[in-house]
Backbone as numpy.savetxt, mean C-alpha at the origin, in Angstrom:
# Nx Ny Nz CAx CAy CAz Cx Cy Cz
-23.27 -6.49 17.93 -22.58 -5.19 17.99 -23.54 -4.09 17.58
-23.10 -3.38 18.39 -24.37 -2.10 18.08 -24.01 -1.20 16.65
-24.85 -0.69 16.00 -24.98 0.08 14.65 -23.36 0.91 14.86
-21.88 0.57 13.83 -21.49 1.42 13.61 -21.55 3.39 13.79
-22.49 3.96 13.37 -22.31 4.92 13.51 -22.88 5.52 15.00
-23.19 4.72 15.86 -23.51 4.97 16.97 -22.59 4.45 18.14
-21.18 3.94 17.57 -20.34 3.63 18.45 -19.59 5.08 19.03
-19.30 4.94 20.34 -19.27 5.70 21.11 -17.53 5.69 21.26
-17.17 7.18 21.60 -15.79 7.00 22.50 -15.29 5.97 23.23
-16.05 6.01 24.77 -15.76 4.69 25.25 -15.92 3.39 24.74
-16.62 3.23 23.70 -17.03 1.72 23.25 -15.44 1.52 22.75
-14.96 2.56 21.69 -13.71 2.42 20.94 -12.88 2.26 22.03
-12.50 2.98 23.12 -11.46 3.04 23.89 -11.38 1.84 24.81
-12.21 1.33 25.43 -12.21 -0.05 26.06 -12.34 -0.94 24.97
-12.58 -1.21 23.92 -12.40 -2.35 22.87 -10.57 -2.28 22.89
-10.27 -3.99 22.87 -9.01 -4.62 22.58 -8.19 -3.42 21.33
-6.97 -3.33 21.68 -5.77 -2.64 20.48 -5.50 -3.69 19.54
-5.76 -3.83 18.35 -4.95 -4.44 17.67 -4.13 -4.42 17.33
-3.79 -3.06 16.85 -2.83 -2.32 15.90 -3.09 -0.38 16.10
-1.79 0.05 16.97 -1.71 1.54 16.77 0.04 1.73 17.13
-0.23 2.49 15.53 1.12 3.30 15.10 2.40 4.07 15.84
3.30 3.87 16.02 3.67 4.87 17.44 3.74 6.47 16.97
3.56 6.65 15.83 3.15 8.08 15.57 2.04 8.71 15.77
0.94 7.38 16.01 -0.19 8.01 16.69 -1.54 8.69 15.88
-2.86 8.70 15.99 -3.48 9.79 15.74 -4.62 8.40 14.99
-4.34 7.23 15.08 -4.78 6.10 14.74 -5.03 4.91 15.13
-6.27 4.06 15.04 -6.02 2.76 15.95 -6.71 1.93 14.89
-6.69 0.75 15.26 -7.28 -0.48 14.96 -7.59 -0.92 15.92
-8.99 -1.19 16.42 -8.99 -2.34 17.64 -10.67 -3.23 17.10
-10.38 -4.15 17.80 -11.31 -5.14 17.93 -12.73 -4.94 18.72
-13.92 -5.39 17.47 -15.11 -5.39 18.60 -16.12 -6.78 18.20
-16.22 -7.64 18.96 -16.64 -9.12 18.76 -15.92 -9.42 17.07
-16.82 -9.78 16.05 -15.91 -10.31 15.09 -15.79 -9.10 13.85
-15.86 -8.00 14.64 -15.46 -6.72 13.58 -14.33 -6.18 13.74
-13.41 -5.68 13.16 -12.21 -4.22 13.18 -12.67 -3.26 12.96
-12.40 -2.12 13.65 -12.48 -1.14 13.82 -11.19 -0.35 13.01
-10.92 0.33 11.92 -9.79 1.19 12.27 -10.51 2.62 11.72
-9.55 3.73 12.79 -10.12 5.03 12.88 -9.50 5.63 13.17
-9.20 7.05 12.58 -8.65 8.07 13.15 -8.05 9.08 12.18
-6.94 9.54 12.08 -6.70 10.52 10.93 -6.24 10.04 9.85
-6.34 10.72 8.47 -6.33 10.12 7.63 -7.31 8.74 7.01
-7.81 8.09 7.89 -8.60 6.76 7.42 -9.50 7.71 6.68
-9.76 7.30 5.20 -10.29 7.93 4.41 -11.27 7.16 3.66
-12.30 7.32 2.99 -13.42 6.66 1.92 -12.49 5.89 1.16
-11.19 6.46 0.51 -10.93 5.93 -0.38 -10.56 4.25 -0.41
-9.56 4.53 1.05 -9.17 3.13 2.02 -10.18 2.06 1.73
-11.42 2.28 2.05 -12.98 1.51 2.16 -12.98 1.49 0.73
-13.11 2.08 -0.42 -13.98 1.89 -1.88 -12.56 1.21 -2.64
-11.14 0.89 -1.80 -10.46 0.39 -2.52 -10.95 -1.05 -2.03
-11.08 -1.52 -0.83 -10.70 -3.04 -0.63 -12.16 -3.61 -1.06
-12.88 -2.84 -1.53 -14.52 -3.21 -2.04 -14.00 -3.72 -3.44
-13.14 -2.97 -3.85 -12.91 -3.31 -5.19 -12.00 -4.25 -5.52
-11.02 -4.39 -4.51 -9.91 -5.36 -4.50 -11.22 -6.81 -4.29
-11.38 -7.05 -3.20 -12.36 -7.68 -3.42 -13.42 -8.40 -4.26
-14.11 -7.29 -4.91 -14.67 -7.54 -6.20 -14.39 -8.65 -7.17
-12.63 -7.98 -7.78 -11.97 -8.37 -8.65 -11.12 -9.39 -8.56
-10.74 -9.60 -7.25 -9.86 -11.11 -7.00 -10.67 -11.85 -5.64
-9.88 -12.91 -5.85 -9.71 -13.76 -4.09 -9.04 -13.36 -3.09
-8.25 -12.36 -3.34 -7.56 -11.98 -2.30 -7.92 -11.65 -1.21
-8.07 -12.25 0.01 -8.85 -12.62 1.32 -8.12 -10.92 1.72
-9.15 -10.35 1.22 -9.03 -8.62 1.85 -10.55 -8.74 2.46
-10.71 -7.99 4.04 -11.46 -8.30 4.99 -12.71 -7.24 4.51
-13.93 -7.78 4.17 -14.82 -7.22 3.77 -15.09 -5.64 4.66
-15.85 -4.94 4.04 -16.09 -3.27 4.13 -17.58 -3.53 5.05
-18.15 -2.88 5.61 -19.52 -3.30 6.21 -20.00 -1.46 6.60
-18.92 -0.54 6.53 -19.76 0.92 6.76 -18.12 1.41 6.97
-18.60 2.77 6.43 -17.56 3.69 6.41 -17.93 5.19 6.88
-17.53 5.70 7.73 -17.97 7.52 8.09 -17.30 8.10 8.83
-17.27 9.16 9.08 -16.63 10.40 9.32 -17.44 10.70 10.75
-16.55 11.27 11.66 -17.38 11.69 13.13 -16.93 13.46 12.89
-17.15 14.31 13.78 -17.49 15.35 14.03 -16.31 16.06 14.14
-15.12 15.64 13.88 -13.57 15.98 14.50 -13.22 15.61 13.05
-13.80 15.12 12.15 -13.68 14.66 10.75 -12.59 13.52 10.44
-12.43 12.92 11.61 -12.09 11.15 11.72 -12.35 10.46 10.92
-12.03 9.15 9.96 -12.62 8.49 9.20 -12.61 6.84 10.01
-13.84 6.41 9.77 -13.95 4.73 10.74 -14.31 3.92 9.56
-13.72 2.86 9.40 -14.43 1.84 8.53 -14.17 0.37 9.41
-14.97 -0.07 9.15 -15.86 -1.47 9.81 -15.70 -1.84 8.86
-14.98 -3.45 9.67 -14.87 -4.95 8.34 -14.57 -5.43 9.40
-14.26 -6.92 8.65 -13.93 -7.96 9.07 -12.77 -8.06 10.33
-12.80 -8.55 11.06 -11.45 -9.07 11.84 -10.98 -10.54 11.74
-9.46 -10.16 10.92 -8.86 -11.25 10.53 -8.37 -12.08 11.62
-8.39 -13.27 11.95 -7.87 -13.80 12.96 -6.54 -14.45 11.96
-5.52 -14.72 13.17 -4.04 -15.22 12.48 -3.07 -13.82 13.26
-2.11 -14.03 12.40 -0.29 -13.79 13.15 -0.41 -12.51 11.63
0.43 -11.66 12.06 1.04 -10.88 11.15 2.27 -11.73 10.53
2.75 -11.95 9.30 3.73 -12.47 8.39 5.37 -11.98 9.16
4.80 -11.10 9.48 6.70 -10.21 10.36 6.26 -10.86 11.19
5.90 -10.92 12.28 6.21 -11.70 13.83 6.13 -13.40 13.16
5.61 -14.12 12.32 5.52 -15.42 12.07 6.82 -16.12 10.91
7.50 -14.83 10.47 8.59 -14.89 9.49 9.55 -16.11 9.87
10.40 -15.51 11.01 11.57 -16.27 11.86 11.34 -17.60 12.15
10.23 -17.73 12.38 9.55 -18.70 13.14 9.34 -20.01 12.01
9.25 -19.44 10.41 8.95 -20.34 10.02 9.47 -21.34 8.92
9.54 -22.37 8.80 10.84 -23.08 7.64 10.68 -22.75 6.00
11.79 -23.25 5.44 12.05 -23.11 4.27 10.52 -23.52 3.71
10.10 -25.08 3.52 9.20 -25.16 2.32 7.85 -23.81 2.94
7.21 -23.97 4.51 6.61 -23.04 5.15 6.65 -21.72 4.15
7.81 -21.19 4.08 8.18 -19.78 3.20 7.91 -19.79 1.76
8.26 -21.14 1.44 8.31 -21.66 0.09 6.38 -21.15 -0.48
5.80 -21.79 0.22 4.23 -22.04 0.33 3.35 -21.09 0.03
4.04 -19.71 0.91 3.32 -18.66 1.77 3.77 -17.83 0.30
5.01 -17.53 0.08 5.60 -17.25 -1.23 4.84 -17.22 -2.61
4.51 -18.40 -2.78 3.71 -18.70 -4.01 2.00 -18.31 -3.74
1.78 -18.28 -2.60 0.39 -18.03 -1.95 0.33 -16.70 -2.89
1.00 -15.63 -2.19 1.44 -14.14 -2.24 1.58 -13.95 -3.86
2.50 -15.03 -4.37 3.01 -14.14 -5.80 1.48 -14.58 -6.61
0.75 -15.61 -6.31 -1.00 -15.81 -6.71 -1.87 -14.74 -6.87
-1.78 -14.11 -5.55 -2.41 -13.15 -5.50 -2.23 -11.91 -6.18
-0.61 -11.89 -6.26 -0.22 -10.65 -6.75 -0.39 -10.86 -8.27
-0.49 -11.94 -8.78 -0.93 -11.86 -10.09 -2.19 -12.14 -10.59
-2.97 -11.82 -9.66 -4.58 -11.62 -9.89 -4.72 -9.81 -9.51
-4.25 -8.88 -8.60 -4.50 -7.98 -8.42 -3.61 -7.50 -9.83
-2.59 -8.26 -10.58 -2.27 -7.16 -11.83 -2.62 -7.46 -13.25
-3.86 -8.46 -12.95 -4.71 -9.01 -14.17 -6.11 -8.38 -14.15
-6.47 -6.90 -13.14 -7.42 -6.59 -12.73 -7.26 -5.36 -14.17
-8.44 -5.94 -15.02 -8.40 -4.85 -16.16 -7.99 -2.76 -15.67
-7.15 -2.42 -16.66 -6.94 -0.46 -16.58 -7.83 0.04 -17.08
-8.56 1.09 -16.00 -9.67 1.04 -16.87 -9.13 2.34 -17.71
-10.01 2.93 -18.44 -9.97 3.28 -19.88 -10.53 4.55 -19.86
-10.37 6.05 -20.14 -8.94 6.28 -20.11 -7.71 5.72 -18.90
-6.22 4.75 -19.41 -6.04 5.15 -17.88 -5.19 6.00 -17.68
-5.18 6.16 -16.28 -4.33 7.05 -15.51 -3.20 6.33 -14.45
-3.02 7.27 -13.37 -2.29 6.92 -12.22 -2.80 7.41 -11.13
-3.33 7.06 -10.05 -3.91 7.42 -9.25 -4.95 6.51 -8.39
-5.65 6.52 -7.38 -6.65 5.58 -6.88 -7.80 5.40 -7.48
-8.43 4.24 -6.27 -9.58 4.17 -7.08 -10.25 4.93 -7.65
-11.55 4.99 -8.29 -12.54 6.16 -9.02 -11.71 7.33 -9.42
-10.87 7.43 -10.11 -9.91 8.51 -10.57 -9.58 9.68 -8.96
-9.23 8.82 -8.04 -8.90 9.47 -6.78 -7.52 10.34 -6.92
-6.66 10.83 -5.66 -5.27 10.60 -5.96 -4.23 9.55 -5.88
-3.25 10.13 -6.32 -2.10 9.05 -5.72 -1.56 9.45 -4.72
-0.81 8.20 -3.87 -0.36 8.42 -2.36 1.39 8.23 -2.53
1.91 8.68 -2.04 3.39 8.02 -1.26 3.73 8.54 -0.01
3.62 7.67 0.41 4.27 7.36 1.73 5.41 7.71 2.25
6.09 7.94 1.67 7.76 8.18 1.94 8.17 9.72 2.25
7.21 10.40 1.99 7.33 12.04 1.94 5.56 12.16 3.13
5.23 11.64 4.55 4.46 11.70 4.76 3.83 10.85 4.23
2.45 11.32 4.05 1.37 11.00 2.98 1.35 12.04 1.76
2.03 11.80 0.79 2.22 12.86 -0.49 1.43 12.05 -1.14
-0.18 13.70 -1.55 -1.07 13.38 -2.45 -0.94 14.01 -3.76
-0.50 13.57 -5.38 -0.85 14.28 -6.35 -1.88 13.53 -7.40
-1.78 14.04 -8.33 -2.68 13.77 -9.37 -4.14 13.56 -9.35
-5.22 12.47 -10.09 -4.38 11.65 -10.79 -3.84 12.09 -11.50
-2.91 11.40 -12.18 -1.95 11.71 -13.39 -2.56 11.04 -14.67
-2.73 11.84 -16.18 -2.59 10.90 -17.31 -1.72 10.62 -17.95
-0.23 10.36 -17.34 0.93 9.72 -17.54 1.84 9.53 -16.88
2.59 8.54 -17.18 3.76 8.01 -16.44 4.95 9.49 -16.62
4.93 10.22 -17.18 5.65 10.95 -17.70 5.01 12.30 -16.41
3.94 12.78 -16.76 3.33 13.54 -15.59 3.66 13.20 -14.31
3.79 11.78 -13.25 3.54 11.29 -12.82 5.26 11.26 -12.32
6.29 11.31 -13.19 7.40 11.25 -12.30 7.41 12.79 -12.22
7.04 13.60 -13.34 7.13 14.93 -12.91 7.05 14.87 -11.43
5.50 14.97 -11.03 5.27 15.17 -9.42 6.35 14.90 -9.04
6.57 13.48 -8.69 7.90 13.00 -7.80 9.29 13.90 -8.05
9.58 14.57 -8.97 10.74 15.67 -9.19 10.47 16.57 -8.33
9.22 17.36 -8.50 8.50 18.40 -7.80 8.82 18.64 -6.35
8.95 17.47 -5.73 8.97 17.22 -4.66 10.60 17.55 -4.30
11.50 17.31 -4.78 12.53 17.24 -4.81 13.05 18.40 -3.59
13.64 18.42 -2.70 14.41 19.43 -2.17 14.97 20.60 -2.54
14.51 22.14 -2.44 14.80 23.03 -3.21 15.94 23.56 -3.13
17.17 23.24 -2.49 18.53 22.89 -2.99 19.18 22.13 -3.61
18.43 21.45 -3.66 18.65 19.96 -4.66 18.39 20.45 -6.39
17.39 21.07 -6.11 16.48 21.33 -7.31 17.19 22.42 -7.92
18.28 23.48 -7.50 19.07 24.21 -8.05 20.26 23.30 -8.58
20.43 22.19 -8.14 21.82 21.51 -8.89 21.64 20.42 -10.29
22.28 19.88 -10.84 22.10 18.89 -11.78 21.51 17.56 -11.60
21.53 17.95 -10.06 20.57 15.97 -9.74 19.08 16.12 -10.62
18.49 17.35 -10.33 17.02 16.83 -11.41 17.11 17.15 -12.90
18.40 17.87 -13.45 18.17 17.53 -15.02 18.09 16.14 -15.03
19.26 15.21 -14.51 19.43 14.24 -14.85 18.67 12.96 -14.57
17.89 12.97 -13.40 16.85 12.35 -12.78 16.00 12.48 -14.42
15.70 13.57 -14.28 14.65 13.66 -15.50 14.96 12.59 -17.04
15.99 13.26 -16.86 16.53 13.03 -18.46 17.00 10.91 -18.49
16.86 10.69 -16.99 17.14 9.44 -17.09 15.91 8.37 -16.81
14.50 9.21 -16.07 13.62 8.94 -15.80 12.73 8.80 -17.34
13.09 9.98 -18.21 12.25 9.59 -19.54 13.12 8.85 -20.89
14.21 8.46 -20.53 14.96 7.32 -21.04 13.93 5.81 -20.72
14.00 5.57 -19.40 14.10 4.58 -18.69 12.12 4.11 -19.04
10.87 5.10 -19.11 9.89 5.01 -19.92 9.64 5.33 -21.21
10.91 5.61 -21.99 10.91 5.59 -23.44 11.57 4.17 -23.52
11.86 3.37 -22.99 12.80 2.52 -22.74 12.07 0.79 -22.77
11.21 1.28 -21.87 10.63 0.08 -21.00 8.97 -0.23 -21.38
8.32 1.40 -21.86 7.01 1.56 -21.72 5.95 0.88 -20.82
6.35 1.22 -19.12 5.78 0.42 -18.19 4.52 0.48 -18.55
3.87 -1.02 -18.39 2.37 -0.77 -17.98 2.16 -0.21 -16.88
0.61 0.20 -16.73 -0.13 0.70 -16.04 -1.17 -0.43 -15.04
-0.89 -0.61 -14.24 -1.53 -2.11 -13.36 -1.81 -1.42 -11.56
-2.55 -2.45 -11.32 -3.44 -2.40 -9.75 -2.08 -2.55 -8.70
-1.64 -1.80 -8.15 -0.86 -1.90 -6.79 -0.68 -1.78 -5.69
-0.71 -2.54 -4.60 -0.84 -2.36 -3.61 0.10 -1.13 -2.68
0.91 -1.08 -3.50 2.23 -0.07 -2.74 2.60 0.17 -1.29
2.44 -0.68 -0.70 2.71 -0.54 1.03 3.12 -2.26 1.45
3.70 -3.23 0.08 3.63 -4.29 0.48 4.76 -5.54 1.29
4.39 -5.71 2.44 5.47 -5.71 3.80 5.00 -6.94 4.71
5.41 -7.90 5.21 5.16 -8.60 5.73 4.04 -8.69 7.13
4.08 -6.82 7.75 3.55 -6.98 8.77 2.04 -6.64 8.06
1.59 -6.39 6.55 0.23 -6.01 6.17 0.00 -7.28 5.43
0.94 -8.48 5.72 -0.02 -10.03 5.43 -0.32 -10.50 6.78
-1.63 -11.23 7.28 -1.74 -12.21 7.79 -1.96 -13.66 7.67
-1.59 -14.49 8.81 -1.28 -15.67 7.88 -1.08 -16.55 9.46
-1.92 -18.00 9.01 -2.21 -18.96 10.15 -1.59 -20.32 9.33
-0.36 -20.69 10.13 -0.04 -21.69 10.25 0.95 -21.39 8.68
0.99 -22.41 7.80 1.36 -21.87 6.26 0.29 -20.86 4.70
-0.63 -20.43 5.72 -1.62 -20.56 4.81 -1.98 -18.60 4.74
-1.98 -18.00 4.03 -2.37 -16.41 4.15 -3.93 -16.34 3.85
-4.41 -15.72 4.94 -5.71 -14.95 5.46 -6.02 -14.08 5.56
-5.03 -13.02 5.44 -5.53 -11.80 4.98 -4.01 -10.76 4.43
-4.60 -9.63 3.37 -4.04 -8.70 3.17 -4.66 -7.89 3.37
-4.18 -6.95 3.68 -4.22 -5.75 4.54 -3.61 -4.04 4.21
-4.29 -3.17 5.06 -3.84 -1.78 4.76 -3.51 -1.72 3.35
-4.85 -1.30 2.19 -5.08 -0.53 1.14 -4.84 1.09 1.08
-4.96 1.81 2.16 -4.96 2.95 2.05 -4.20 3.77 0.92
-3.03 3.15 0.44 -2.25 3.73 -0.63 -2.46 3.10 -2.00
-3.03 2.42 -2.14 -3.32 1.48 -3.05 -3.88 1.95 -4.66
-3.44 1.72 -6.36 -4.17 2.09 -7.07 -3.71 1.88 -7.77
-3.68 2.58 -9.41 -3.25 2.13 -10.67 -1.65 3.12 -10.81
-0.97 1.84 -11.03 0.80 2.75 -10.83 1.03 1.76 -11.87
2.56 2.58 -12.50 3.33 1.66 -12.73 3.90 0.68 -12.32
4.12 -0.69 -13.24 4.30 -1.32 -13.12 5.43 -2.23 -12.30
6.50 -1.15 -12.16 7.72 -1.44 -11.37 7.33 -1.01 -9.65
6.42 -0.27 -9.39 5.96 0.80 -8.39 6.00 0.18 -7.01
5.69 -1.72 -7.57 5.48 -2.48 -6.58 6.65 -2.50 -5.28
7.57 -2.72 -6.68 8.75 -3.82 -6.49 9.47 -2.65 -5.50
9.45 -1.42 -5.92 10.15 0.00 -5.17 9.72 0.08 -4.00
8.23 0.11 -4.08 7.61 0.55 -2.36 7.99 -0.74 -1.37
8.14 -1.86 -2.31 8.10 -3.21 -1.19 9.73 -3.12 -1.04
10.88 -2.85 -1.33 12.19 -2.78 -0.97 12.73 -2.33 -0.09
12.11 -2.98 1.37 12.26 -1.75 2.24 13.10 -3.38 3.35
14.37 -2.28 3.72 15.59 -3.28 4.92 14.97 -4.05 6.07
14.93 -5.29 5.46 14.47 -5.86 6.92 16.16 -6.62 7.22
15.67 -7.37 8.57 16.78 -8.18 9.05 16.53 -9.70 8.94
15.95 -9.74 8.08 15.56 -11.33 7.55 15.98 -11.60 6.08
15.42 -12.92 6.00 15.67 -13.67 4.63 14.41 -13.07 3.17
13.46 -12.17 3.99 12.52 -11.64 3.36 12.60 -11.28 1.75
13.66 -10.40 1.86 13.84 -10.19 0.50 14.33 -11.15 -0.52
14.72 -12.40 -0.23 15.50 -13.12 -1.51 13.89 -13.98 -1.82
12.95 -13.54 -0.81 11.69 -14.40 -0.95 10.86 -13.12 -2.16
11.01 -12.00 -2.22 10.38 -10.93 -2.70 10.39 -10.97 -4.21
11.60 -11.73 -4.93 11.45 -11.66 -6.01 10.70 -12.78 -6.96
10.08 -13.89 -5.43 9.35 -14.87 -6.39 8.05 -14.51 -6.25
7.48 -13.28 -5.54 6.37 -13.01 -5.65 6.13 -11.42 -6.15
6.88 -10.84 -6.62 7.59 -9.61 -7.45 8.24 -9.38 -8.62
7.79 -9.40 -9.81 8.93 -9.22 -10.96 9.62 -8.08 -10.14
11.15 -8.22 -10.48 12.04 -7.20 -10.30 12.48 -6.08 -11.51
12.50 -5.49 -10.80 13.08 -4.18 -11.44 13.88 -3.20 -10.78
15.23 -3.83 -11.18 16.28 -3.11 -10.11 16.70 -1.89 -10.45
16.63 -1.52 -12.27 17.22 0.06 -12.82 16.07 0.76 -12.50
15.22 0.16 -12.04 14.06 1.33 -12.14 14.02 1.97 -10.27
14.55 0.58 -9.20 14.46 0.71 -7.97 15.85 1.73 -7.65
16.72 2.03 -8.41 18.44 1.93 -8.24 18.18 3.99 -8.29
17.33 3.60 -9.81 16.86 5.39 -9.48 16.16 6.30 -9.15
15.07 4.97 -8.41 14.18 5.82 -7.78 15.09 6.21 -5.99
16.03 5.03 -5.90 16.80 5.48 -4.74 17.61 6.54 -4.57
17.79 7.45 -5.71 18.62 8.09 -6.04 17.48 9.78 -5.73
16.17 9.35 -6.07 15.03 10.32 -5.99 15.01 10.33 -4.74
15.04 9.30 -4.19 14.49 9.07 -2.99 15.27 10.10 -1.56
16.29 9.75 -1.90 18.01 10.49 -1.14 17.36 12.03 -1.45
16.86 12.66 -1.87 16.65 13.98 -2.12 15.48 14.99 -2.02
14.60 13.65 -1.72 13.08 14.42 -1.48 12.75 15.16 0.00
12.18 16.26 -0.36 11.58 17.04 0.81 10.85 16.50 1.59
11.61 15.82 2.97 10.62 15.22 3.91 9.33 16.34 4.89
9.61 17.20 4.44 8.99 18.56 5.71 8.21 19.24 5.35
């Protein structure tokens, strides 16, 4: 394969689709045994997280090999191409102990990415004191934050400014610093985007995790919230053996959630 930064329009556009969004403005595709993904938003940070995920665990995250920016200010990073099934299309398909397997694979991993030392001072935010991401409002960037307390601030902030004239955010507040006077979440490595179609996985066995882009030091419940998302499967009763739960903490962030400024 020819030098990364000399790949061309057409090289990208006739290379295989792996993966593009129907919102668009992004691709993943294949070139001999590399991935390609590129386009808006793909950022440094994406690349200097899975270097580090990497680093610090086994977690078969697909090595980094060059990262840059083209002229339209695009971001491309080159790695690995995972061969295997996405976990959502191989779900249905596969039996109890199969799930059982893949399950404990997952909750392995997930307890090596939250044994990955905080570093010191910590914060909330991405790698190298980057920002933090959520997803749910767009791509909403704040901080970092040096507290959990700062840190739901933002998320209030956000709040809908009719919303924000009524009693939903005294009480959000006033129940949000209960609930970390309460609990005193740690501060740990999270993947926050974590979903069946960003595992891959051949036969019973997982080969790769995938899409870091949001990824960093959150609270500790942060996981369990971003991964609670409606499927039409058995998925979720599988979520809590590879997830500590935390349902008062998910119950009111749903309550945040119902009210935030999507626009």
């Amino acid at each position: 394969m020819q030098s990364p930064a000399r790949l061309t329009e057409p090289d990208l556009n006739s290379a295989p689709v792996v993966y593009e969004p129907a919102c668009g403005g992004r691709k993943l595709v294949r070139l001999g045994d590399k991935a390609i993904k590129y386009g808006v938003g793909i950022s440094q940070q994406e690349a200097d997280t899975m270097t580090f995920v990497r680093t610090h665990t086994s977690i078969p995250v697909p090595r980094v090999y060059d990262f840059y920016h083209d002229e339209k200010g695009h971001g491309y990073i080159i790695m690995d191409y995972i061969r295997g099934d996405t976990l959502e299309n191989r779900w249905k398909h596969l039996d109890s102990a199969a799930k059982d397997k893949i399950a404990a694979q997952l909750r392995r991993y997930m307890d090596e990415l939250r044994r990955i030392p905080a570093p010191s001072p910590v914060y909330i935010g991405g790698v190298n004191r980057t920002q933090a991401h959520d997803l749910r409002n767009g791509d909403a960037l704040g901080g970092p934050f040096v507290s959990e307390t700062e840190f739901n601030e933002w998320l209030l902030s956000r709040v809908l400014p009719q919303v924000q004239r009524t009693l939903v955010v005294p009480y959000l507040r006033e129940q949000l610093e209960a609930q970390t006077a309460r609990k005193a979440h740690a501060i740990v490595f999270t993947h926050s985007d974590f979903h069946p179609r960003n595992i891959m996985v051949e036969g019973d066995e997982v080969v790769g995790w995938l899409d870091w882009e949001v990824a960093g030091w959150f609270p500790e419940h942060w996981e369990f919230i971003k991964a609670m998302k409606p499927v039409k499967t058995d998925w979720l009763e599988y979520l809590a053996v590879i997830i500590d739960e935390h349902l008062d903490e998910y119950l009111l962030d749903s309550v945040l959630n119902s009210s935030l400024d999507r626009f």
